[in-house]
C-alpha positions as CSV (number, residue, x, y, z in Angstrom):
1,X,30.3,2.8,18.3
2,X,33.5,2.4,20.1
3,X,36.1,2.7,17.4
4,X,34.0,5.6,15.9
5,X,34.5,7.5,18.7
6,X,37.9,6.9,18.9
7,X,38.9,7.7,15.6
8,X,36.4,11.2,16.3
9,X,38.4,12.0,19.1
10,X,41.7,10.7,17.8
11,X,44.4,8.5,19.8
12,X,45.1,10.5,22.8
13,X,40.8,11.3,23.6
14,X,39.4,14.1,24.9
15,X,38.5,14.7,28.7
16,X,35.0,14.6,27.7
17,X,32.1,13.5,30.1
18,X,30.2,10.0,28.2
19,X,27.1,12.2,27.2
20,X,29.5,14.9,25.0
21,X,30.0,11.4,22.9
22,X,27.0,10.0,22.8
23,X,25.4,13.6,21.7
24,X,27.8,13.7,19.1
25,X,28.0,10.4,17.8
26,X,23.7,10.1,17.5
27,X,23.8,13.5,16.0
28,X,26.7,12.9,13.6
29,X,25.0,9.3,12.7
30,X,21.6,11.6,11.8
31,X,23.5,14.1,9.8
32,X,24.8,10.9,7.7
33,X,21.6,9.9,6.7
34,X,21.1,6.9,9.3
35,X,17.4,5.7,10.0
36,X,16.5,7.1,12.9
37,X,15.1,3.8,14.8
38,X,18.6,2.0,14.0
39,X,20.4,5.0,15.9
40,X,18.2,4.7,18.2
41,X,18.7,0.9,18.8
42,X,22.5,1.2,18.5
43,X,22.1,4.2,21.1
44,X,20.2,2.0,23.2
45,X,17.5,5.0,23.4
46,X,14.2,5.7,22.2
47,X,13.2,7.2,18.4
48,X,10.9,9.4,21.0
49,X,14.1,10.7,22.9
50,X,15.8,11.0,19.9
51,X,13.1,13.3,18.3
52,X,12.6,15.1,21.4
53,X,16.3,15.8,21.8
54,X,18.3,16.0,18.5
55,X,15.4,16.3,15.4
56,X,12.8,18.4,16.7
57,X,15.1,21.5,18.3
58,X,16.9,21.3,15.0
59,X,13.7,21.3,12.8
60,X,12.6,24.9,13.5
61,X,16.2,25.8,12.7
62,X,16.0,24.3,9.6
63,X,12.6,25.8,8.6
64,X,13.9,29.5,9.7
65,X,16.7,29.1,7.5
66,X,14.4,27.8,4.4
67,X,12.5,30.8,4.9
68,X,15.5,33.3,4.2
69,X,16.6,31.3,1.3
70,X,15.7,33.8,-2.0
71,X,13.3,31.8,-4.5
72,X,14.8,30.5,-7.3
């Protein structure tokens, strides 16, 4: 997970708190495809937290959005 942040943030970093990495680097591993239980596990976190925190606020976005979409 290290040297993927690193290369996200490029050589010099960011002044980020560790959290703004972490967020980013579970929700960038999601958006990739990743099973959510190895994220999870490499996150050292919970599937629940994960659902809780980055799937389920995203899910009603994702519906919304489905909605507007014109029938092809």
């Amino acid at each position: 997970m290290h040297e993927f942040l690193k290369h996200m943030v490029g050589s010099k970093g960011a002044d980020l708190p560790s959290p703004v990495y972490l967020y980013l680097w579970i929700t960038t591993m999601l958006n990739e495809g990743i099973e959510m239980s190895t994220v999870a596990y490499l996150a050292e976190t919970s599937v629940r937290m994960i659902m809780k925190y980055y799937y389920e606020p995203h899910s009603a976005d994702r519906a919304r959005a489905s909605e507007m979409l014109p029938a092809f």
